[in-house]
N, C-alpha and C positions, 0 to 999 in steps of 0.2 A: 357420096351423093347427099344433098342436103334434104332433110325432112323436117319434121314439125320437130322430133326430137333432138335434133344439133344444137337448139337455144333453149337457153334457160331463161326464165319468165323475165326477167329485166331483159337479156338482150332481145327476145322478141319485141318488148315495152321499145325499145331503142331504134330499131327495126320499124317498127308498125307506127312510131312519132318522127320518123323522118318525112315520107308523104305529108303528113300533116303540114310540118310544121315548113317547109316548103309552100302550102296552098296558103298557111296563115302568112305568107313572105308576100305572096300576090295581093290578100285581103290591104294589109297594112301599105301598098305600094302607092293605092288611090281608094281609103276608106268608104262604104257607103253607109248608109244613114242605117237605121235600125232592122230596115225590113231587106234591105241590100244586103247585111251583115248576118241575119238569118240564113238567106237565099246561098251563100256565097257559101259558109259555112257546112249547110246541109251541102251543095253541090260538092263542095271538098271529100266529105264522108261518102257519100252515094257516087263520087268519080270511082274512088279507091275500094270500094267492094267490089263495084261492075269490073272495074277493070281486073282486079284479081279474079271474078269468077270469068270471065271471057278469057285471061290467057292462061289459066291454070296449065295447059297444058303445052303453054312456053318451055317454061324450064322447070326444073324441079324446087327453084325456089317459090317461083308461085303457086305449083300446087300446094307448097307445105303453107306457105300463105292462105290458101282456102282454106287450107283444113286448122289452119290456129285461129283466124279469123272466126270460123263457123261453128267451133266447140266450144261450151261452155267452161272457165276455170274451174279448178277444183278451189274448193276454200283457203288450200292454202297456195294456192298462186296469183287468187283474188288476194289475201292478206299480202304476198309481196310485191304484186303490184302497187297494193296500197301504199305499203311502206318507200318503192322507187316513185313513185308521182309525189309522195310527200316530199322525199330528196329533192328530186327536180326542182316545186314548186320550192323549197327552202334555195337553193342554189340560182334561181328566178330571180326572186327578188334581195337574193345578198348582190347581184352580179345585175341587176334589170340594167336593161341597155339604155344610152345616157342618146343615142343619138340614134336615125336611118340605119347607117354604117355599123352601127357597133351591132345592132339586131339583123342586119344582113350578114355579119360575120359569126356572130352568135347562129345564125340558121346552119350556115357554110359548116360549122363546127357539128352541129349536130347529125347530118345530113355525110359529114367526114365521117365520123368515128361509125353509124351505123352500116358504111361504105368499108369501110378496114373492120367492122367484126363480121360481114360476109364475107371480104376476100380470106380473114383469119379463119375461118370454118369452114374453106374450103370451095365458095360460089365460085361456079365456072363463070366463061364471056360469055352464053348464057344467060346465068340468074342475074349478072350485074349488066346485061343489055335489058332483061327484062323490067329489071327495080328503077332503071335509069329512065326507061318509059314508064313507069308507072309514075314515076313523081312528075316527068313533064305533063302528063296525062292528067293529074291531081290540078296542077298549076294551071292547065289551060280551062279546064270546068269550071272553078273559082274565077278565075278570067273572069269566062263567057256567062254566069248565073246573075249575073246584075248589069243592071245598067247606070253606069259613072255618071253627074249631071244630073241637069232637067230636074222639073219639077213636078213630084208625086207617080214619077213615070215617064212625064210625059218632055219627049226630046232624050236630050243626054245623048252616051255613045254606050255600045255593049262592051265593048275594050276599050278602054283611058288611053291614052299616050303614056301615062308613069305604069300603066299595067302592061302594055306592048313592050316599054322597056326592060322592066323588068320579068318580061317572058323570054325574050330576047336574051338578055344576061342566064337566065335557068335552064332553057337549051343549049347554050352555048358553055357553061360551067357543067351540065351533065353527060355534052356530047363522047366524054373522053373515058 
C-alpha cells in the first residue's frame, strides 16, 4: 500500500510536478495578461491542496499526498529538492520547447513518467483514478480563474475556446 514513505524526495518532486505542470498546459493554451496569470496560477496551487485534502480518503495515494504535502522537509530533503529543481530547470532550458507541440509533449512526458513511477510502486486503479482527477481537477481551476479577453475585466469569456480545447484534449489523454 502506498504511503508518504514509498517515494523518495525526487519522485515525490516528480509526483507533486505533474498537477502542476498540467495547469501550466491550460495557462499557456490562451495566456492572460499579468493579473489573469497571478489568478490562474494561484487557482492551480489552491485546486491541488483542496482537492488532496477533500479526497484524502480516495485512496491511499492521496492520503499520503496530504501528509507529504502538509509536512515540513527536513534539511536534507529540502537540499535534494534543491538539487532535482536545479536539474529540471538545467534540462528546461537545454531542451526549452521550440513550438505549442513540443511543450504539450514535453508536459505529456512529465505527466508519463510520474504516471509509470506510481504504477512502478505499486498504485492501485484507485490511486491512479484518484491522481487522474486530481490533474483534471488542477486543469479546470486554472481554466475557470480568469477571464480570456475583454478589457481590464470587462467582457471576455471565463473559458477561451483554446482553453475548452485543450481541457478537452486533458480529459480525454487522462480518461485511460
Amino acid at each position: 500500500m502506498i504511503s508518504r514513505d514509498t517515494f523518495n524526495v525526487e519522485e515525490w518532486a516528480q509526483i507533486v510536478s505533474a498537477p502542476a505542470a498540467i495547469g501550466a498546459l491550460v495557462v499557456t493554451a490562451d495566456p492572460s495578461g499579468p493579473i489573469g496569470l497571478i489568478g490562474e496560477f494561484r487557482a492551480m496551487m489552491d485546486s491541488m491542496k483542496s482537492y488532496i485534502e477533500a479526497h484524502a480518503g480516495d485512496s491511499a495515494l492521496m492520503a499520503a499526498l496530504r501528509d507529504y504535502v502538509s509536512s515540513q522537509p527536513t534539511e536534507e530533503e529540502q537540499a535534494r529538492l534543491k538539487e532535482w529543481a536545479e536539474q529540471q530547470q538545467e534540462q528546461m532550458k537545454a531542451n526549452r520547447p521550440k513550438s505549442p507541440e513540443e511543450l504539450q509533449q514535453h508536459i505529456r512526458d512529465v505527466v508519463g513518467a510520474a504516471l509509470g513511477t506510481l504504477q512502478g510502486k505499486g498504485a492501485t486503479a484507485e490511486d491512479m483514478t484518484s491522481f487522474r482527477s486530481l490533474m483534471v481537477s488542477v486543469a479546470e481551476a486554472t481554466a475557470n480563474a480568469s477571464k480570456e479577453g475583454g478589457f481590464l475585466g470587462i467582457g471576455g469569456t471565463l473559458v477561451s475556446d483554446k482553453e475548452q480545447s485543450i481541457l478537452a484534449q486533458i480529459r480525454q489523454e487522462l480518461a485511460g
